[in-house]
C-alpha positions in Angstrom: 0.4 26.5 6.4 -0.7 29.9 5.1 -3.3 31.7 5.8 -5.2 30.3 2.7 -4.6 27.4 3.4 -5.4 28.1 7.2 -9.0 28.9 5.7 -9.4 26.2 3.0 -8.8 23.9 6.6 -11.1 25.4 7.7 -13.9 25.0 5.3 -13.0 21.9 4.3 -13.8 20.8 8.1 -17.0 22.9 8.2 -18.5 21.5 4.7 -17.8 17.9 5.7 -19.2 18.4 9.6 -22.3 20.3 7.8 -22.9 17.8 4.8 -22.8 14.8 6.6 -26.6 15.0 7.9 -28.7 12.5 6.0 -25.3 10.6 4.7 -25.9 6.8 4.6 -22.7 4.5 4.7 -22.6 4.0 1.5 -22.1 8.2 0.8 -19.2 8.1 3.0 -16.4 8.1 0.3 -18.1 11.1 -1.3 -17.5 13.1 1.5 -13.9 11.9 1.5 -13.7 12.9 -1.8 -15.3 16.3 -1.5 -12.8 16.8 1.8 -10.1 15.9 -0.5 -11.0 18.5 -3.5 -11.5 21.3 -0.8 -7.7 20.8 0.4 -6.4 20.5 -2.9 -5.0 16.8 -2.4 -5.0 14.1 -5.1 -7.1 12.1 -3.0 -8.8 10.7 0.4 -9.6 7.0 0.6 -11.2 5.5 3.7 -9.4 2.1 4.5 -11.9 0.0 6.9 -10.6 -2.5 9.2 -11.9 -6.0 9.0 -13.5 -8.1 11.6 -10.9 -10.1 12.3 -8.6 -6.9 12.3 -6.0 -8.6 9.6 -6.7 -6.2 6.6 -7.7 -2.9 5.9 -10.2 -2.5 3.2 -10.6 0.6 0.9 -14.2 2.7 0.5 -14.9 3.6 -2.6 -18.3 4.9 -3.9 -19.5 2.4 -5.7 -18.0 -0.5 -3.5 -19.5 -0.9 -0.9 -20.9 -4.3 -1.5 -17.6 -6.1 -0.5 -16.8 -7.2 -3.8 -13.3 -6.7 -5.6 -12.4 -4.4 -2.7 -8.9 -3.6 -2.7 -7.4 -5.0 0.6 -4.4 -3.7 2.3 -2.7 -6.1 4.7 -2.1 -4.9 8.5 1.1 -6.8 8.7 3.8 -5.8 7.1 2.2 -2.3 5.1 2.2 1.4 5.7 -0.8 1.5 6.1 -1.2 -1.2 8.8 1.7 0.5 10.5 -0.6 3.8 11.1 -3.6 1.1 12.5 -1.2 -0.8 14.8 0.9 1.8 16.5 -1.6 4.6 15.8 0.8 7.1 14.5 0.6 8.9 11.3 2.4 6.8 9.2 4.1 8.6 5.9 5.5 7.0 2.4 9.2 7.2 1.7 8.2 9.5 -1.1 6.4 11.8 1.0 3.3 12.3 -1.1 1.0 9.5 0.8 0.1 9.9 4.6 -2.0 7.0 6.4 -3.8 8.6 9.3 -5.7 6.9 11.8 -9.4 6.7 12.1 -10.6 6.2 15.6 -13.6 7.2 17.9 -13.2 6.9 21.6 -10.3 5.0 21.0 -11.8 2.4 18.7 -9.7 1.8 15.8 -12.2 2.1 12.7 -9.2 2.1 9.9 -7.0 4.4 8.3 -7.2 7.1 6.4 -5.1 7.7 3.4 -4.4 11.2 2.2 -2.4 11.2 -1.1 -1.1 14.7 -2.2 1.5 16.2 -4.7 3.3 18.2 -2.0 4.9 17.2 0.8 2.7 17.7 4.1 3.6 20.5 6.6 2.9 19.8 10.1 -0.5 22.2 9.9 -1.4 19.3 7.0 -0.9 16.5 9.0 -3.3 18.3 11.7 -5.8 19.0 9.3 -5.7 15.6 8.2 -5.9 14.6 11.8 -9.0 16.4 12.3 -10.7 15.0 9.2 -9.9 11.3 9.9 -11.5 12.3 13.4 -14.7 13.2 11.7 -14.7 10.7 8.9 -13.7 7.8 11.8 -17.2 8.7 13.6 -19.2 8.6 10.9 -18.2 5.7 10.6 -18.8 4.5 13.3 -22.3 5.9 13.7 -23.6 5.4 9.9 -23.0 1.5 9.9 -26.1 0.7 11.7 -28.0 2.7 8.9 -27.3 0.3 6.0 -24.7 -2.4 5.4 -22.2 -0.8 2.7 -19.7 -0.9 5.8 -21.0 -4.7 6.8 -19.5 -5.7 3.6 -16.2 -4.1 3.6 -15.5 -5.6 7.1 -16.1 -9.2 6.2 -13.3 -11.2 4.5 -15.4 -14.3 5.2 -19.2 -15.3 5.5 -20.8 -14.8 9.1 -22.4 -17.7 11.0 -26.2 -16.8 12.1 -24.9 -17.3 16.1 -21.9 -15.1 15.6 -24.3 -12.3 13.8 -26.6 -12.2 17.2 -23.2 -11.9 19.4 -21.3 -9.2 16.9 -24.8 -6.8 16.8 -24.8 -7.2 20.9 -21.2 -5.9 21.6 -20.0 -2.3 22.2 -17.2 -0.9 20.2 -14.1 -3.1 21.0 -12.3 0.0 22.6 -12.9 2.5 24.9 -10.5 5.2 26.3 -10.7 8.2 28.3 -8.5 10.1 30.3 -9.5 7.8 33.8 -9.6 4.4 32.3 -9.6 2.1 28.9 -11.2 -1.0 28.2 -10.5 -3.3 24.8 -11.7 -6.5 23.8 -11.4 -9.1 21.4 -13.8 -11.9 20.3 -12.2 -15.2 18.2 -13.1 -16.5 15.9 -14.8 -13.6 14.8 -16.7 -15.9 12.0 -18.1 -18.4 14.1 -18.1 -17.8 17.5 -21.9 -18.5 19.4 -21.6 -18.1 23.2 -19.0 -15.3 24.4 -19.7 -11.9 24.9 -18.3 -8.7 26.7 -20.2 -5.6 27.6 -19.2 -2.3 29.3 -20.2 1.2 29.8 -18.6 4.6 31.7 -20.3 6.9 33.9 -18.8 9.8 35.6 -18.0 7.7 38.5 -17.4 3.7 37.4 -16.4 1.6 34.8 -18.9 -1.1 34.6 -17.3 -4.5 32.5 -18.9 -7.7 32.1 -17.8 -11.0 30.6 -19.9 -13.8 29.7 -19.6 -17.5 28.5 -22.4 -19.4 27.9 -22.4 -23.4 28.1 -23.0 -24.6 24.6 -22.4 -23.8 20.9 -24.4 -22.0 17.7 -27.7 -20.2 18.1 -28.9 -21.9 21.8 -25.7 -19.9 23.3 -25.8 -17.4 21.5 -29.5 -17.0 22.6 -28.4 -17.1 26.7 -25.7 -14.9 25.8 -28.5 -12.1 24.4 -30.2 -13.3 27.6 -27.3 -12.5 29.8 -26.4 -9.4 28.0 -29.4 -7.6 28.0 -30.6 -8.4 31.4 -26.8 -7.3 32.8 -27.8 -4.0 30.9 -31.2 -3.5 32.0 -30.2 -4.0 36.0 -27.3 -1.5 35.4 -29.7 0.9 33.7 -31.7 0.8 36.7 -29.0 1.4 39.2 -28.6 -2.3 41.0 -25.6 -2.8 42.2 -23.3 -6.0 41.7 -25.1 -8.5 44.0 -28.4 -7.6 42.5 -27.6 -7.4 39.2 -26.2 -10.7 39.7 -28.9 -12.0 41.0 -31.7 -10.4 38.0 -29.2 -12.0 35.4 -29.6 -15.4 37.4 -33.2 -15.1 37.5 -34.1 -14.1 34.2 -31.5 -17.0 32.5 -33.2 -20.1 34.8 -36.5 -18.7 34.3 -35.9 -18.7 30.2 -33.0 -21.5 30.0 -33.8 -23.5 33.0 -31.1 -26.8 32.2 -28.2 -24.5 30.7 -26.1 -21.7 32.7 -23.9 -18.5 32.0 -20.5 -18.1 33.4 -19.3 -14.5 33.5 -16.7 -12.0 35.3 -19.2 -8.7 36.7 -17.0 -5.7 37.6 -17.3 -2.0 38.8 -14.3 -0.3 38.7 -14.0 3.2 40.8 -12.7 6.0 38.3 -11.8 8.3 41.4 -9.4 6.0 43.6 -9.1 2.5 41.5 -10.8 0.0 43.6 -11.9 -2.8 41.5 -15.3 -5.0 42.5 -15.7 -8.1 41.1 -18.1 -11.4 41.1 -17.0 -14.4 39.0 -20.0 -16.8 38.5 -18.2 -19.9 38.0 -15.4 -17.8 35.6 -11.6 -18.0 35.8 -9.9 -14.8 37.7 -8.8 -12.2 35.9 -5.2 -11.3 36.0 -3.9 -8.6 38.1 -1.0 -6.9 36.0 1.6 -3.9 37.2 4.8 -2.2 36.0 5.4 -5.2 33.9 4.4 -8.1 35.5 1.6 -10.3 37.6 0.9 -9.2 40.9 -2.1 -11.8 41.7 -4.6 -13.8 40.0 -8.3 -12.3 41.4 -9.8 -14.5 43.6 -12.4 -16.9 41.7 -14.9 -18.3 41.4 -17.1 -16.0 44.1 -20.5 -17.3 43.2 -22.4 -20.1 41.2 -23.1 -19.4 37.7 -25.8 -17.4 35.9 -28.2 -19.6 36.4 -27.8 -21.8 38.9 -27.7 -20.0 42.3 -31.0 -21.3 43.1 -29.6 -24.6 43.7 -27.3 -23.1 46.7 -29.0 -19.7 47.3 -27.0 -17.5 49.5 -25.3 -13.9 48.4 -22.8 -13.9 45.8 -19.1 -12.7 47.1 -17.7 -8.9 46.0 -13.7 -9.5 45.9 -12.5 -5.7 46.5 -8.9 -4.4 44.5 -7.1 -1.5 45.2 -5.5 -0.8 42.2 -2.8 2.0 41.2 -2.2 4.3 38.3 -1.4 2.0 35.4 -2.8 -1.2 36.2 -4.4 -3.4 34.0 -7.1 -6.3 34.8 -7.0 -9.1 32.0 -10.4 -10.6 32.1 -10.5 -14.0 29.6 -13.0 -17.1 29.3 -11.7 -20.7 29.3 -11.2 -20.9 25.0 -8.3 -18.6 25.8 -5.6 -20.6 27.9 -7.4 -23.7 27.0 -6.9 -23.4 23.0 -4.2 -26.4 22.1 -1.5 -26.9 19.8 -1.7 -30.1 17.6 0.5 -31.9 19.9 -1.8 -31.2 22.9 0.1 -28.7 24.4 -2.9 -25.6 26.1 -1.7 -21.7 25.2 -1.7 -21.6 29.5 -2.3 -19.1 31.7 1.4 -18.8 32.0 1.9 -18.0 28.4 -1.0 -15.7 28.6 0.5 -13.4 31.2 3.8 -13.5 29.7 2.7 -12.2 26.1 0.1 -9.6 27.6 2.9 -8.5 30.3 6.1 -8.0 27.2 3.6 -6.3 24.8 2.6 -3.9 27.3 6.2 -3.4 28.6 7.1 -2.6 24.9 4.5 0.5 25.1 2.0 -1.2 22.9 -1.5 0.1 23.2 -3.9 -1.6 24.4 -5.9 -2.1 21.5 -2.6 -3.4 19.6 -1.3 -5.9 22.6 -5.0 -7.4 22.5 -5.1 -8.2 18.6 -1.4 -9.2 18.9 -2.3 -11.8 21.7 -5.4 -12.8 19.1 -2.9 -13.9 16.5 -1.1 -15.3 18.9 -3.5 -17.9 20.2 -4.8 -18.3 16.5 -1.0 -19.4 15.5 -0.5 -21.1 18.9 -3.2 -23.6 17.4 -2.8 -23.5 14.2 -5.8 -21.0 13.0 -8.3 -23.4 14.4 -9.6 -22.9 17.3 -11.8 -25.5 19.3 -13.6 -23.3 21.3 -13.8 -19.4 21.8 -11.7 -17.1 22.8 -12.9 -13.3 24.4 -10.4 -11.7 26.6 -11.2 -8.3 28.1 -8.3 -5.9 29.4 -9.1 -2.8 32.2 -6.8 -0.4 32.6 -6.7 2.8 35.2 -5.0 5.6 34.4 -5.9 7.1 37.8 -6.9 10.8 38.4 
């Protein structure tokens, strides 16, 4: 790159950074248009990744209603390449580049950068560093109008499954101690499952729910469960009390109905894991490519129901090591059936997460992958839902 060039970089990043306040969602392609004029490349189309993370859809001023929006298939494109692996991704030709668009970790889409030259490696950092920006904004101008809502839905959204979707974090989180990455099925419909988690400078806090029931009763315990699981970690209770604030507050407001859910503090510093699983299945101890244990479970009543016993809920301690991974799941998972009958299994479960992760696949990727595998396992119909969280420690 010279030095013009260095500067036009340069600018480019500082007009975009500066001339994004006051932006609403639906501004966003002009600013990847004015980022594209100011490097002197044909063009720079955001592509948005849908819900059910199967296409990527282009943002174009003007189209932000979801309407005749060009979609870009993940399987089998360029551009999907660039969202599943997360690698720049360029055409055979050389004048298209499909960069990813991420913040924290979670994958918001792909960027596509069309140009009439070639890219030099100082392009294909600059391009880097505006998908970076673009991907943020993003990420933080959806909840100031719906222009993004639209691109991301390739199918109405039930009322139940709104309340769940507006409750959960971004479906991926990494740092340089730790990652956590869920997934939700089916995106469209689903009423009572739900995953939480946040990061200090000390813990990884996760959290899995399933509430009895279907449609808007679960999905109001699920709220329920949610925000009283934040509110106790907000104020510093630690898992036996926060268990027991979530138990009160869902028999006081839903006294016939309960919560099942996985509550977990994971040490950033030396890897020990704390769990409680009200009434929930184990999660699944995975290292150097296969299953060390299933976690011990169920450790407590559910959410909900410990008045009827009473007593303390069990903390199950795990040491892990540098590169483990904790797969978290609710029932819909290993109990989704082919049309013959025949569950997707624990077994099977452990066997697709364990080869997808042996094969280097991210995180983020293995979990989709293992969405359309259960969706194809039964047949893209699923009879109950399906949430699946995955923990991994890096390790200092």
């Amino acid at each position: 790159m010279t030095v013009d060039n260095a500067v036009r970089a340069r600018d480019a990043l500082q007009r975009l950074v500066l001339g994004c306040t006051g932006v609403t969602p639906a501004d966003l392609p002009r600013l990847a248009a004015g980022a594209a004029a100011d490097l002197g490349v044909t063009s720079m189309t955001m592509l948005v990744i849908d819900y059910a993370q199967t296409f990527l859809a282009a943002f174009r001023e003007a189209e932000g209603d979801g309407v005749n929006v060009e979609r870009t298939p993940v399987e089998g494109t360029l551009a999907g390449r660039a969202y599943a692996l997360g690698e720049i991704t360029e055409s055979p030709s050389g004048d298209r580049l499909y960069v990813p668009m991420t913040d924290c970790g979670h994958r918001i889409g792909v960027l596509e950068v069309v140009s009439p030259d070639s890219p030099t490696p100082m392009d294909r950092d600059t391009y880097a560093a505006i998908a970076t920006v673009l991907g943020q904004l993003v990420a933080s101008r959806r909840m100031y109008g719906d222009a993004i809502e639209h691109l991301r839905r390739g199918l109405p959204m039930q009322l139940a499954t709104e309340i769940v979707w507006s409750l959960l974090p971004p479906l991926t989180l990494q740092t340089p101690d730790a990652e956590v990455t869920g997934i939700l099925e089916p995106c469209y419909e689903v009423g009572g499952d739900a995953f939480d988690y946040a990061i200090s400078d000390t813990t990884l806090h996760v959290a899995l729910f399933d509430a009895v029931g279907h449609g808007i009763g679960a999905s109001a315990m699920t709220t329920m469960a949610v925000n009283a699981y934040r509110n106790a970690r907000r104020c510093g209770l630690d898992l036996p009390d926060t268990y027991r604030s979530i138990d009160k507050w869902l028999h006081a407001r839903h006294p016939d109905h309960f919560v099942t859910a996985v509550l977990a503090e994971l040490s950033l510093s030396d890897g020990m894991l704390r769990t409680i699983s009200a009434g929930h299945p184990g999660g699944l101890l995975l290292r150097d490519g296969q299953r060390v244990k299933d976690l011990v479970a169920p450790t407590a009543l559910p959410l909900g129901l410990s008045g009827l016993a009473g007593g303390a809920p069990e903390v199950v301690e795990e040491a892990l090591e540098p590169g483990d991974h904790v797969l978290f799941f609710t029932d819909g998972v290993i109990e989704a059936r082919s049309a013959d009958g025949e569950f997707f299994g624990r077994q099977r479960l452990v066997d697709f997460v364990v080869r997808t992760l042996a094969d280097r696949t991210r995180s983020p990727e293995t979990m989709r992958r293992l969405v359309r595998a259960i969706l194809d396992h039964q047949h893209e119909n699923l009879q109950d839902d399906a949430t699946a969280v995955l923990v991994g420690w890096v390790g200092r």
